[in-house]
TORBAGU-18109 format. One record per residue: x, y, z of N, C-alpha, C in turn. Coordinates in Angstrom, 2 decimals. Example, Ala and Ser with C-alpha at 12.3 -4.5 7.8 and 13.67 -1.06 7.14 Angstrom:
REM TORBAGU-18109
    n_px    n_py    n_pz   ca_px   ca_py   ca_pz    c_px    c_py    c_pz
   13.19   -5.69    7.80   12.30   -4.50    7.80   13.20   -3.30    7.80
   12.85   -2.25    7.08   13.67   -1.06    7.14   12.90    0.03    7.87
//
This chain:
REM TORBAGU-18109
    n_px    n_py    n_pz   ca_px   ca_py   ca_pz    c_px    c_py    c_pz
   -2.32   -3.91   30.72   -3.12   -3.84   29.50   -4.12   -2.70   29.64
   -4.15   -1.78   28.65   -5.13   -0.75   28.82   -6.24   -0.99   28.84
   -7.33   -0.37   29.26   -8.93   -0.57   29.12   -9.28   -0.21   27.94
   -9.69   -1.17   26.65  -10.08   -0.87   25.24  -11.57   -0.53   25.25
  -12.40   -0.74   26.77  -14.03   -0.56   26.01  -14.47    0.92   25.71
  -13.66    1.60   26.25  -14.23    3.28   26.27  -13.54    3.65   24.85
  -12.61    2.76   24.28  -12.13    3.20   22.82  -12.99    3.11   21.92
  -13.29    4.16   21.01  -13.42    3.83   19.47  -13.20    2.55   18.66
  -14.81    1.92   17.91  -14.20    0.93   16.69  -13.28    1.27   16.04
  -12.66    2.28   15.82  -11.56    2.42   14.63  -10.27    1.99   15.34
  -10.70    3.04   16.61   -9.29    3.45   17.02   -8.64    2.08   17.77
   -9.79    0.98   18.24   -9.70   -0.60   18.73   -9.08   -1.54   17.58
   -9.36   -0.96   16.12   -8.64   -1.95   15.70   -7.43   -1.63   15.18
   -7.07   -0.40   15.25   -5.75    0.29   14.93   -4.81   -0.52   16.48
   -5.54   -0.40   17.69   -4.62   -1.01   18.43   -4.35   -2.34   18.61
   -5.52   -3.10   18.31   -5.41   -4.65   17.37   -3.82   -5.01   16.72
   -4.48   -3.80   15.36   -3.12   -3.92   14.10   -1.36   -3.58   14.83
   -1.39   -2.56   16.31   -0.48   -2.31   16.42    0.36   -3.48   17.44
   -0.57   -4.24   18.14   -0.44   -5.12   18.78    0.24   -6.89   18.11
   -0.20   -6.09   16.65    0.45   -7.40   15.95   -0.77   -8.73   15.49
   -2.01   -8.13   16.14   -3.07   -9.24   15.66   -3.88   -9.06   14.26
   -3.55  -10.49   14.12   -3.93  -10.16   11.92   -4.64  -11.10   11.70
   -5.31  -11.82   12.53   -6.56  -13.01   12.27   -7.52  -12.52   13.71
   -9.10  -13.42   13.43   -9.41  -13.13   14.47  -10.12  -14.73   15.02
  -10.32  -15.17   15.72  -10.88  -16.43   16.35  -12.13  -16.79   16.70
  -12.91  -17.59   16.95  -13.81  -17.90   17.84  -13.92  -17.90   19.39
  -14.99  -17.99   20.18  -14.68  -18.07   21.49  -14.38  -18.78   21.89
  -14.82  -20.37   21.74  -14.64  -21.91   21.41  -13.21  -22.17   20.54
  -13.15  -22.92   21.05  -11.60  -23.62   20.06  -12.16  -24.87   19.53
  -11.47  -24.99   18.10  -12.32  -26.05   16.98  -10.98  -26.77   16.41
  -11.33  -28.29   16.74  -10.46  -28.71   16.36  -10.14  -29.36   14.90
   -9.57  -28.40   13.90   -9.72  -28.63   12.26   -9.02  -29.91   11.95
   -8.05  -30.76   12.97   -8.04  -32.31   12.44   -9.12  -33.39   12.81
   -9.73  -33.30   13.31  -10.94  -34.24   13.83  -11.89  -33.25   12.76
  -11.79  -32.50   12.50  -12.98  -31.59   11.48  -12.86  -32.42    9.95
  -11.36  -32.67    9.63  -11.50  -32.85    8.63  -11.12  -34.65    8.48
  -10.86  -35.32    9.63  -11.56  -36.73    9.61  -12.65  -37.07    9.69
  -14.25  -36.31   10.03  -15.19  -37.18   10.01  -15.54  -36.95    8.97
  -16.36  -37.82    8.63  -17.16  -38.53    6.98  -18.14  -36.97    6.66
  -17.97  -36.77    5.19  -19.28  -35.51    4.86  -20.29  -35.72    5.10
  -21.27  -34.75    4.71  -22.89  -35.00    5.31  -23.02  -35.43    4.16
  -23.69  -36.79    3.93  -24.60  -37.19    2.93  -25.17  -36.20    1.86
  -25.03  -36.31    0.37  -25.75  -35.63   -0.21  -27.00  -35.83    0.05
  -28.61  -35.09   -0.60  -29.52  -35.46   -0.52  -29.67  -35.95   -1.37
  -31.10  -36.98   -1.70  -30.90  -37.87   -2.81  -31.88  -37.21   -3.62
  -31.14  -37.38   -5.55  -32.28  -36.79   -5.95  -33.57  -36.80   -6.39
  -34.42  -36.37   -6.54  -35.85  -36.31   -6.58  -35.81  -37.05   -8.22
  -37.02  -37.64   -8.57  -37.48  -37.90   -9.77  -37.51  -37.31  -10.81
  -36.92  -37.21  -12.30  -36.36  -36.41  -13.26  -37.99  -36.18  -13.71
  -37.78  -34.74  -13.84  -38.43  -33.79  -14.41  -38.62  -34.03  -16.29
  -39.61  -34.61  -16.66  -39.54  -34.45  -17.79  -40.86  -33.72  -18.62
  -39.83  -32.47  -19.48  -41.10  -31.54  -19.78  -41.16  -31.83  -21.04
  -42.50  -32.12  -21.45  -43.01  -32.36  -22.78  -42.14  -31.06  -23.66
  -41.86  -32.04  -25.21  -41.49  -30.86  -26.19  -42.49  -30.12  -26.74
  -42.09  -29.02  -27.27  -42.79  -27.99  -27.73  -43.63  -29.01  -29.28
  -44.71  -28.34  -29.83  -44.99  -28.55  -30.69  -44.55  -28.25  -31.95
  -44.13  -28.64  -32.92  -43.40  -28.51  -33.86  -44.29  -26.95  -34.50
  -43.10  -26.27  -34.92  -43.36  -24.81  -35.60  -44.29  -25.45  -37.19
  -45.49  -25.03  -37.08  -46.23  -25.13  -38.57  -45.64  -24.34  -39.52
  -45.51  -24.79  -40.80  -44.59  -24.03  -41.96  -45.97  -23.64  -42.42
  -45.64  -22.44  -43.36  -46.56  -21.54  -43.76  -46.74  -22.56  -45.50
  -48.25  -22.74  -45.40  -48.58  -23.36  -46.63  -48.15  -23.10  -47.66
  -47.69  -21.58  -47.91  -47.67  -20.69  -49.16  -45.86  -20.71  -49.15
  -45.21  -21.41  -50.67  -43.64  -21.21  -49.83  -43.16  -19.98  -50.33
  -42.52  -20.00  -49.57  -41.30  -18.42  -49.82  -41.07  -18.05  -50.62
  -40.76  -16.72  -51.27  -40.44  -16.18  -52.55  -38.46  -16.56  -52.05
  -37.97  -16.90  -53.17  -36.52  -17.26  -52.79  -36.00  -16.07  -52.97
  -34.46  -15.72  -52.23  -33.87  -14.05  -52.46  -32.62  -14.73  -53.53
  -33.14  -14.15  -54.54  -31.65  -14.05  -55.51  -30.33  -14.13  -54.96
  -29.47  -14.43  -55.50  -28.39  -13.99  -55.19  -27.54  -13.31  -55.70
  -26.60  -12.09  -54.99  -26.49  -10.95  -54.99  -25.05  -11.47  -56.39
  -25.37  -10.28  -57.43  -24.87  -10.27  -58.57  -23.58   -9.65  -58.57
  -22.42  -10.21  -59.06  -20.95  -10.08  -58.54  -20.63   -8.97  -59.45
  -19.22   -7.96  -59.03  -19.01   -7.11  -60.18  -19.21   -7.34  -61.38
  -18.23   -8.74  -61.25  -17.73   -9.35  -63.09  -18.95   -9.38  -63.73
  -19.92  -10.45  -63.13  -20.99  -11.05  -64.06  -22.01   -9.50  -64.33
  -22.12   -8.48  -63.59  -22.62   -7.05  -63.41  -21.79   -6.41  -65.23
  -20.85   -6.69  -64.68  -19.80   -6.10  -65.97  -20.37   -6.78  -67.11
  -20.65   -8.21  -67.63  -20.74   -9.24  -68.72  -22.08   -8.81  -69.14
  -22.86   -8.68  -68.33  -24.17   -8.46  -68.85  -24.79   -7.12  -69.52
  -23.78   -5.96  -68.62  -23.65   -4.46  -68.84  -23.23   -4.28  -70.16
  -22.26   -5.18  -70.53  -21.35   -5.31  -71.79  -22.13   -5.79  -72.92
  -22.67   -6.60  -72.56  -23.09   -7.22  -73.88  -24.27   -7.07  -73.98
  -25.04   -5.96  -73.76  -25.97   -4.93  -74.50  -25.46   -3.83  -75.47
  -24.36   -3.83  -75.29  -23.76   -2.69  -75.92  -23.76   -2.89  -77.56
  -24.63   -2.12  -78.07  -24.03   -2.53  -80.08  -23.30   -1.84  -80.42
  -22.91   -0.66  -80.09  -21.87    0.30  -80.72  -20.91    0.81  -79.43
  -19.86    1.44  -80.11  -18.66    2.02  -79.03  -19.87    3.02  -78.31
  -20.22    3.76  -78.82  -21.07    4.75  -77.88  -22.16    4.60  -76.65
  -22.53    3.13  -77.15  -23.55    2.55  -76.45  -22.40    2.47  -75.15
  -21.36    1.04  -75.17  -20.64    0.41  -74.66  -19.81    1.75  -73.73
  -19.71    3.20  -74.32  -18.89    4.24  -73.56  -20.02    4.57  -72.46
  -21.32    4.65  -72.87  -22.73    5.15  -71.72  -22.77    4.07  -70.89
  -22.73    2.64  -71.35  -22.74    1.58  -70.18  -21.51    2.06  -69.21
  -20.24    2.27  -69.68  -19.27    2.57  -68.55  -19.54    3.38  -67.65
  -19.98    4.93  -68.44  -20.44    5.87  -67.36  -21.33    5.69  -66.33
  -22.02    4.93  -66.53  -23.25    4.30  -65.49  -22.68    3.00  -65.11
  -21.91    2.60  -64.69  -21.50    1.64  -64.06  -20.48    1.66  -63.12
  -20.93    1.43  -61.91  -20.12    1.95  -60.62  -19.46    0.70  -59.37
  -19.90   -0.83  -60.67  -19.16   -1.52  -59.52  -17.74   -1.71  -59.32
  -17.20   -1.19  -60.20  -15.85   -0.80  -60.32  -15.24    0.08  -59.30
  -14.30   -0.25  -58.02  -14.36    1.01  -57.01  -13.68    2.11  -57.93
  -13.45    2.13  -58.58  -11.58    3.05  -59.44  -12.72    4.34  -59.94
  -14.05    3.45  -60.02  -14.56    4.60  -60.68  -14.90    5.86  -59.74
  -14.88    5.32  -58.42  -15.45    6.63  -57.26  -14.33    7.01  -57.38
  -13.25    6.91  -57.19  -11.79    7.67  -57.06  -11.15    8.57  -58.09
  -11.67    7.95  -59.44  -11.49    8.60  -60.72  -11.82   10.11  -61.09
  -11.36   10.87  -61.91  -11.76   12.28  -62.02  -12.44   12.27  -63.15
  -11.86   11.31  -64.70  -12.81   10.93  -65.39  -13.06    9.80  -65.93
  -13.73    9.12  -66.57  -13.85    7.96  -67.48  -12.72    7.71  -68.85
  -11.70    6.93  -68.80  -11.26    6.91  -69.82  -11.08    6.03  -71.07
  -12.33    6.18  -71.85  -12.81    4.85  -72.58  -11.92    4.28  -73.83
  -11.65    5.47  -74.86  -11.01    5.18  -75.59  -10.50    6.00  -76.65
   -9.75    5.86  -77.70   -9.74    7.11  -79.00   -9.03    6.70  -80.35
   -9.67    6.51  -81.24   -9.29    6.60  -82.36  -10.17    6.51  -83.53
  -10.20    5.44  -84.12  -11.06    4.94  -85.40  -12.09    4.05  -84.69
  -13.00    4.34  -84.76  -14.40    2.91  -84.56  -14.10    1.69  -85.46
  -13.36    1.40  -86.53  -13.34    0.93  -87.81  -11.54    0.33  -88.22
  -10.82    0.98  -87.07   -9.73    0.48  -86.98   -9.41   -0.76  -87.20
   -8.04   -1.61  -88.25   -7.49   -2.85  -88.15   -6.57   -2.85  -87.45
   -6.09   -1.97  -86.52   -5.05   -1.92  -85.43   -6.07   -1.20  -83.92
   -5.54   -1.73  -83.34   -6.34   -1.56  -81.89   -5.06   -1.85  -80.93
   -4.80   -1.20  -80.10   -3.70   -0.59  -78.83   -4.00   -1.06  -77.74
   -4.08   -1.70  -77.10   -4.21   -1.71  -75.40   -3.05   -1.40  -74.46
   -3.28   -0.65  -73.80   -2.28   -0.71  -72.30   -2.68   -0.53  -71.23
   -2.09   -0.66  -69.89   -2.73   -1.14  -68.94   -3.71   -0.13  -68.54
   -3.34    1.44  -68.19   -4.46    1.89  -66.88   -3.98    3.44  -67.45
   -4.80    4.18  -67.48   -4.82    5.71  -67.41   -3.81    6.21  -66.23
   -2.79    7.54  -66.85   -2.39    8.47  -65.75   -2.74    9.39  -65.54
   -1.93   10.05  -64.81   -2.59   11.27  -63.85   -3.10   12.52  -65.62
   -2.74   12.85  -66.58   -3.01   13.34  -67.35   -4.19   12.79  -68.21
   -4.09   11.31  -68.58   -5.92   10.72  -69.04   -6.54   10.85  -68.12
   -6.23   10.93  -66.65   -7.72   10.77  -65.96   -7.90   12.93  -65.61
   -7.21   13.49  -66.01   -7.93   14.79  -66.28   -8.40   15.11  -67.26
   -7.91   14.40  -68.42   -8.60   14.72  -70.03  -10.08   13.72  -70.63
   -9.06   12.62  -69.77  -10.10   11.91  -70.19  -10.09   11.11  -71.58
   -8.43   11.42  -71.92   -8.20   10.19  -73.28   -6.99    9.65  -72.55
   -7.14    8.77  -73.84   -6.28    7.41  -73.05   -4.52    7.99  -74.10
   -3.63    7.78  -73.48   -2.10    8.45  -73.83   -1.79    9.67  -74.09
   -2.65   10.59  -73.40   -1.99   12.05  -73.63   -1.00   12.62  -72.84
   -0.46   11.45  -72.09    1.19   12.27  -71.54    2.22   12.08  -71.70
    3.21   11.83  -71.06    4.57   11.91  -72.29    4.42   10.69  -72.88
    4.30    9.21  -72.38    4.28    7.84  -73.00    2.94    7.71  -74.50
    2.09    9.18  -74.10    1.11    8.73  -74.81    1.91    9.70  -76.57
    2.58   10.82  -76.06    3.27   11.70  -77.09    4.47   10.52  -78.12
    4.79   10.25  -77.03    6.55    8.85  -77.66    5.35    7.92  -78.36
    3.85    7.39  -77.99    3.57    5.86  -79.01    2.71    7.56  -79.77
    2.53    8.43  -79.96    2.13    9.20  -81.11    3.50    9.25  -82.08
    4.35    9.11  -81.89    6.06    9.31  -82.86    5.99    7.84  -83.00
    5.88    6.92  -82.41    6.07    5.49  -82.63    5.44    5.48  -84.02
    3.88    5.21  -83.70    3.12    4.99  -85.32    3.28    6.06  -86.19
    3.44    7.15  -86.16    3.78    8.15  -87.04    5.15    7.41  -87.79
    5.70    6.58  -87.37    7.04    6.42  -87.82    6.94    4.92  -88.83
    5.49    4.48  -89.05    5.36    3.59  -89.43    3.75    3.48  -90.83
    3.86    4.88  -90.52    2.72    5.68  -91.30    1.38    5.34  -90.74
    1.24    5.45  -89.57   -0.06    5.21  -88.73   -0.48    6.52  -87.50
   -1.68    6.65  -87.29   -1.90    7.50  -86.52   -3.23    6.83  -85.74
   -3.98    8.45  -85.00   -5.21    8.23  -84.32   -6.28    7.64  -85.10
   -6.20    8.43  -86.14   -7.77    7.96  -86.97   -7.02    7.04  -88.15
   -6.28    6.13  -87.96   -6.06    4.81  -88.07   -6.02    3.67  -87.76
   -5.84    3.80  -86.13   -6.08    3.08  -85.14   -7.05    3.19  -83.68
   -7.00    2.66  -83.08   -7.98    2.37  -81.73   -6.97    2.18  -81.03
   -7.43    3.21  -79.59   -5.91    3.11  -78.27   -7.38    2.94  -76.70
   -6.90    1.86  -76.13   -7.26    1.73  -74.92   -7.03    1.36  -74.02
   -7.11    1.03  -73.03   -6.63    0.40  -71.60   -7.33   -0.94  -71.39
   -6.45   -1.35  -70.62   -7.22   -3.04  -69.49   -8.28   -2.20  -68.65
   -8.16   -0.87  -68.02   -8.79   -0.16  -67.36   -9.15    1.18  -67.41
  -10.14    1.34  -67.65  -11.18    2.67  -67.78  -10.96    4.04  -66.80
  -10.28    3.20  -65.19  -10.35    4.33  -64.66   -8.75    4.32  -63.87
   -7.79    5.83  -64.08   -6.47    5.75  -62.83   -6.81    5.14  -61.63
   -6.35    4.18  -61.19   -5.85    3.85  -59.90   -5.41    5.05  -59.23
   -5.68    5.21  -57.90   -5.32    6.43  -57.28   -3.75    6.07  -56.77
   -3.19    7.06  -57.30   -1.88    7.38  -57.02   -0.90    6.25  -57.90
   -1.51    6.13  -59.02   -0.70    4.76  -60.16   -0.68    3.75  -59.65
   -1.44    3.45  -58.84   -0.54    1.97  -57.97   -1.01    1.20  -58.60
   -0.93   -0.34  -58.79   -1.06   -1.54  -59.35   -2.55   -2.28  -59.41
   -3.01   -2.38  -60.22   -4.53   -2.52  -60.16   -4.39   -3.67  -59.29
   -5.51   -3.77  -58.76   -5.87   -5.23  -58.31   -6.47   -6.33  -59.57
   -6.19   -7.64  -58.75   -6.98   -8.81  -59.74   -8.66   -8.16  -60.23
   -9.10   -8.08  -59.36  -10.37   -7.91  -59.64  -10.93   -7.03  -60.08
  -10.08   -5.29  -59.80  -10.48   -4.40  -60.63  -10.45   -4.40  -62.33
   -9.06   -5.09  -62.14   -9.02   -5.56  -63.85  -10.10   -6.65  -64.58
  -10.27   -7.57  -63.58  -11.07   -8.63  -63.88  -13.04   -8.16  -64.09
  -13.39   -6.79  -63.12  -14.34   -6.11  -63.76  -14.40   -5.61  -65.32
  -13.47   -5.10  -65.28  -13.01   -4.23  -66.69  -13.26   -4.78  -68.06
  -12.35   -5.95  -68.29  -12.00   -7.03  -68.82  -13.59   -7.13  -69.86
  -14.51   -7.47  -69.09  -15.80   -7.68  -70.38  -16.15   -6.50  -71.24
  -15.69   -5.32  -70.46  -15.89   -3.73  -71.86  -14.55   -4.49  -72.77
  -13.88   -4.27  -72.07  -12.19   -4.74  -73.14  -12.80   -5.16  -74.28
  -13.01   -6.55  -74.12  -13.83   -7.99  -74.93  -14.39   -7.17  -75.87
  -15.63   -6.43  -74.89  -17.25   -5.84  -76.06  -16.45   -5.08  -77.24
  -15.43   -3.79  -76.53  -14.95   -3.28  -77.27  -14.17   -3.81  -78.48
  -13.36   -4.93  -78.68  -12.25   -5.61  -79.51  -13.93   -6.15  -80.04
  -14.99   -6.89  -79.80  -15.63   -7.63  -80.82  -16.60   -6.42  -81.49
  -16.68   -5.09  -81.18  -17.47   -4.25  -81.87  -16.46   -3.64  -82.99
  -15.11   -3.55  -82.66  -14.01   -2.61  -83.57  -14.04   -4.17  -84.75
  -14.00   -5.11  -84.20  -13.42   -6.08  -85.25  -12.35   -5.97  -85.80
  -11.29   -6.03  -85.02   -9.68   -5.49  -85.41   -8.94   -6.42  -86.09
   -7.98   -6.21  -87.02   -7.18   -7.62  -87.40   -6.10   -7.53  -87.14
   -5.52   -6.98  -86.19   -4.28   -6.54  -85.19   -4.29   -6.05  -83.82
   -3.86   -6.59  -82.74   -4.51   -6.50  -81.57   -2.69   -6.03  -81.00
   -2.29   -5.19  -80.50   -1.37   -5.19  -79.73   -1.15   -4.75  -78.12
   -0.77   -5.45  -77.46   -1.11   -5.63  -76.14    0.37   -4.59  -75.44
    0.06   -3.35  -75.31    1.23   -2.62  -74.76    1.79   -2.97  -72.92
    2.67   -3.65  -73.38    2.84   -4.06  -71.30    2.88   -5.17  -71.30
    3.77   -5.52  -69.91    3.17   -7.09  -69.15    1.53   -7.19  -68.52
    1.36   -6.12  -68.21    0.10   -5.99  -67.47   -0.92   -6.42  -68.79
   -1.21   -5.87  -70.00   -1.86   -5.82  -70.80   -2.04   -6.90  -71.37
   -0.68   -7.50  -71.63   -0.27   -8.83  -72.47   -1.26  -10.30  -71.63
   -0.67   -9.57  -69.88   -1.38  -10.63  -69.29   -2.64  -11.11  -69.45
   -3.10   -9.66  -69.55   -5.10   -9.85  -69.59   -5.34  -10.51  -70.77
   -4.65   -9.94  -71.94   -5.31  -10.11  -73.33   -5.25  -11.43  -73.58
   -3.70  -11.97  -73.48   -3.32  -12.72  -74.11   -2.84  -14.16  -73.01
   -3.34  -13.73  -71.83   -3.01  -14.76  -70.96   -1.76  -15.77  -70.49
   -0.75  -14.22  -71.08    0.82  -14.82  -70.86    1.42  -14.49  -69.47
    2.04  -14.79  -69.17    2.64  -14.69  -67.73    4.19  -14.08  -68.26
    4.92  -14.29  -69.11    6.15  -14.18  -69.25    5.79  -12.51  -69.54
    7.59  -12.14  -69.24    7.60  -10.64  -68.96    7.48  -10.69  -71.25
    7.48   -8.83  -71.36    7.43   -8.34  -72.69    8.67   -8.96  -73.36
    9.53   -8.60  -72.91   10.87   -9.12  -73.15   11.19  -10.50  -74.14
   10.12  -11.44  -73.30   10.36  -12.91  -73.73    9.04  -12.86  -74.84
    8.10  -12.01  -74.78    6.82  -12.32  -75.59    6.89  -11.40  -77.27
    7.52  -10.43  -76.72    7.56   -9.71  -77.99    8.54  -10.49  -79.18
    8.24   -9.62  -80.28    8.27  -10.64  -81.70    7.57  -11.92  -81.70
    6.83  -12.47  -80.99    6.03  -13.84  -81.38    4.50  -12.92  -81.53
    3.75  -14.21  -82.54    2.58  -14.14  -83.14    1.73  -14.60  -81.89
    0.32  -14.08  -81.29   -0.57  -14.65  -80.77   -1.87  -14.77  -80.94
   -3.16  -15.13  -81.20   -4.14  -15.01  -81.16   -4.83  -14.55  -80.43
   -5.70  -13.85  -80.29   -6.54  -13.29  -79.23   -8.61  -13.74  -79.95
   -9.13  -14.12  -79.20  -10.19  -14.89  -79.86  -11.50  -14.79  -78.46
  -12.72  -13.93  -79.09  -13.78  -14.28  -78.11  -15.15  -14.54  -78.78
  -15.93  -15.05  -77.98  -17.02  -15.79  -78.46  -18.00  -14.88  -79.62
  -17.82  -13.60  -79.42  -18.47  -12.53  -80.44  -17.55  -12.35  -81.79
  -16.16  -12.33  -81.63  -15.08  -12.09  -82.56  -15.58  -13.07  -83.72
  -15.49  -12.73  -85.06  -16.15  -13.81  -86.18  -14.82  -14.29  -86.43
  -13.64  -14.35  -86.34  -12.21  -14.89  -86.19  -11.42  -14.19  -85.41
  -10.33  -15.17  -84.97   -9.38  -15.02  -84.40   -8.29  -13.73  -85.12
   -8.17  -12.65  -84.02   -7.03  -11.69  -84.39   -5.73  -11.98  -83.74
   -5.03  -11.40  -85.11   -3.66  -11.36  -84.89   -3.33  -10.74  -83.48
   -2.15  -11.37  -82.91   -2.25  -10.13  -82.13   -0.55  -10.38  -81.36
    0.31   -9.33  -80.92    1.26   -9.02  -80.66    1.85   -8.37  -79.11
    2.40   -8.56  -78.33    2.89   -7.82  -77.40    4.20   -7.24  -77.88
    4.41   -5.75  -77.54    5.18   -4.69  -77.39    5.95   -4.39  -75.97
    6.72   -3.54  -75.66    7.02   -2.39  -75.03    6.07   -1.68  -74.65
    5.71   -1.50  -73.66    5.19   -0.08  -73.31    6.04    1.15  -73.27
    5.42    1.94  -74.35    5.58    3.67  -74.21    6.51    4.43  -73.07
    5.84    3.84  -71.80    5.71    4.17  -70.68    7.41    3.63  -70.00
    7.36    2.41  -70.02    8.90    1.42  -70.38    9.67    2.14  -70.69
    9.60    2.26  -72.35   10.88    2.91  -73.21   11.30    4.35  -72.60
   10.44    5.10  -72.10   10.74    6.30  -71.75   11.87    6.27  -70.26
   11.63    5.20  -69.77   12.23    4.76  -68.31   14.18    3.87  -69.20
   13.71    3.07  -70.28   15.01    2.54  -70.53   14.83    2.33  -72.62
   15.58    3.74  -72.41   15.62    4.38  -73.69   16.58    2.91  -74.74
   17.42    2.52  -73.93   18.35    1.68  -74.83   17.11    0.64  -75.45
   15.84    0.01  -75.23   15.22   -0.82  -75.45   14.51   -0.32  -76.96
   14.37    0.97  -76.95   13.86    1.83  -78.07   14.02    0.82  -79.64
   15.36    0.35  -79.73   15.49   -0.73  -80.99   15.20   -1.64  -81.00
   14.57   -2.08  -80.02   14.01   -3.50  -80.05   12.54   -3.52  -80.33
   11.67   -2.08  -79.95   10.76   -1.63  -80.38   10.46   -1.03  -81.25
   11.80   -0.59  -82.43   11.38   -0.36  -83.66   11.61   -1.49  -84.28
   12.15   -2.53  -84.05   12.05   -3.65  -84.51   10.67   -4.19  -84.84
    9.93   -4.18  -83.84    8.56   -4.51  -83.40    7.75   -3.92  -84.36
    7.86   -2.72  -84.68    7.09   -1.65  -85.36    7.28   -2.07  -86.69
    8.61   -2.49  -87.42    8.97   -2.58  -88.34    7.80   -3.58  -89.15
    7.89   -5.06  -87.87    6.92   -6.78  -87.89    5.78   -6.12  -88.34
    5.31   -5.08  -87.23    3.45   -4.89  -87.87    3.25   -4.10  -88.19
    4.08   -3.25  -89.12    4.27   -2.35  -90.56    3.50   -4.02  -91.62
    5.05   -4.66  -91.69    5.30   -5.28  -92.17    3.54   -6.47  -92.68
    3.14   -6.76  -91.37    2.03   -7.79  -91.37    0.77   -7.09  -91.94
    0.62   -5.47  -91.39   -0.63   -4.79  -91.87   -0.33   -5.03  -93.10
    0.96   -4.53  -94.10    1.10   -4.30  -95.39    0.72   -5.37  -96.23
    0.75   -7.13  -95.59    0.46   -8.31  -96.17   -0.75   -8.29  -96.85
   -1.44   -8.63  -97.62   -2.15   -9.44  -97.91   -3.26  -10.01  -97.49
   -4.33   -9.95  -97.02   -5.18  -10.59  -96.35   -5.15  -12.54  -96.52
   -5.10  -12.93  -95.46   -5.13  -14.75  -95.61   -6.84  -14.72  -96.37
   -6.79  -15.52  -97.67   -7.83  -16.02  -97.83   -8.89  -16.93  -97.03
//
């Protein structure tokens, strides 16, 4: 066996490791079954519980709190915005200044509305495209050119009627409004239909039909039936109709007769008679 004391700590346990030793021992030998038969050491016992008086109760301030409101939701923001409005012009300046709408940061412009203030026909469809939200009127691109030939074809025009949207501002990139963007919107809609006082309401779209008229069924199944449309400002209930959208027919031209059909009904109903 070599003499390890003149070696190096390192180099002593490198010859340890080469030697094959991988634990190391005591000098004494301990015997771990008699270790682990005798009884544990007694815990100690514990001392007498500590008990610390409670704090004194926090004094409330004599004077009570001013309460914090609670924070005012788009919609009800929208209802109240709205119904200050007495005229379309008023009701177009409330829009411009009203930003809880996100569509409106994304928007290029406001697109409120266009025709007659005084109109007995009033238009809705769903949402501005990429051409209203640069002009800034509501149907000036091809769908808005095809419902300009539509009423022309029924002896109606702009300054005969009122054309607007469920929504004021394009959705970025056309996509599908949300519930709630529409559901902001919705109280100009209202202000607007009870300031025009229309006696023909036509709801262009499923989207439109939905809001106005609270139908679920596609155009298809709704058009040619009579509906009411009725709000708490309106002094009666208007007529009111779902169509085709413009926008539609241009996509499936064969439907075109089923929408002069349509045209023909509220030719037909304007030309009536007023109900006593």
């Amino acid at each position: 066996m070599p003499e390890l004391d003149h070696l190096p700590d390192a180099a002593l346990l490198r010859w340890y490791l080469d030697a094959g030793v991988d634990e190391t021992v005591g000098e004494q030998p301990v015997n771990r079954y008699r270790e682990a038969a005798e009884p544990a050491a007694p815990m100690p016992a514990a001392g007498p519980a500590v008990v610390h008086p409670a704090p004194p109760p926090i004094q409330q301030p004599s004077v009570p709190l001013t309460p914090v409101p609670a924070a005012v939701g788009p919609v009800a923001s929208a209802v109240a915005r709205a119904a200050q409005a007495a005229s379309l012009d008023e009701l177009r300046e409330a829009l411009a200044g009203f930003d809880a709408c996100p569509l409106s940061k994304t928007a290029t412009k406001l697109v409120f509305g266009d025709g007659n203030p005084r109109a007995r026909v009033v238009l809705i469809g769903e949402a501005p495209g990429a051409e209203e939200d640069r002009q800034g009127v509501p149907f000036v691109g091809p769908s808005g050119r095809l419902l300009d030939r539509m009423l022309a074809s029924i002896g109606l025009d702009r300054t005969k009627v009122f054309i607007s949207n469920t929504l004021f501002w394009r959705p970025p990139g056309n996509r599908n409004p949300s519930t709630m963007e529409v559901a902001t919107c919705m109280p100009f809609v209202e202000r607007m239909l009870e300031l025009i006082d229309p006696e023909f309401l036509v709801a262009l779209g499923g989207p439109a039909a939905s809001a106005l008229l609270g139908q679920k069924e596609s155009v298809g199944r709704l058009r040619g039936r009579d509906f009411t449309y009725q709000t708490a400002g309106l002094p009666r209930p208007v007529r009111a109709r779902a169509m085709y959208h413009p926008a539609y027919l241009l996509r499936s031209p064969a439907q075109k007769r089923l929408a002069w059909r349509d045209l023909l009904a509220l030719k037909k109903a304007i030309e009536e008679p007023p109900h006593p």
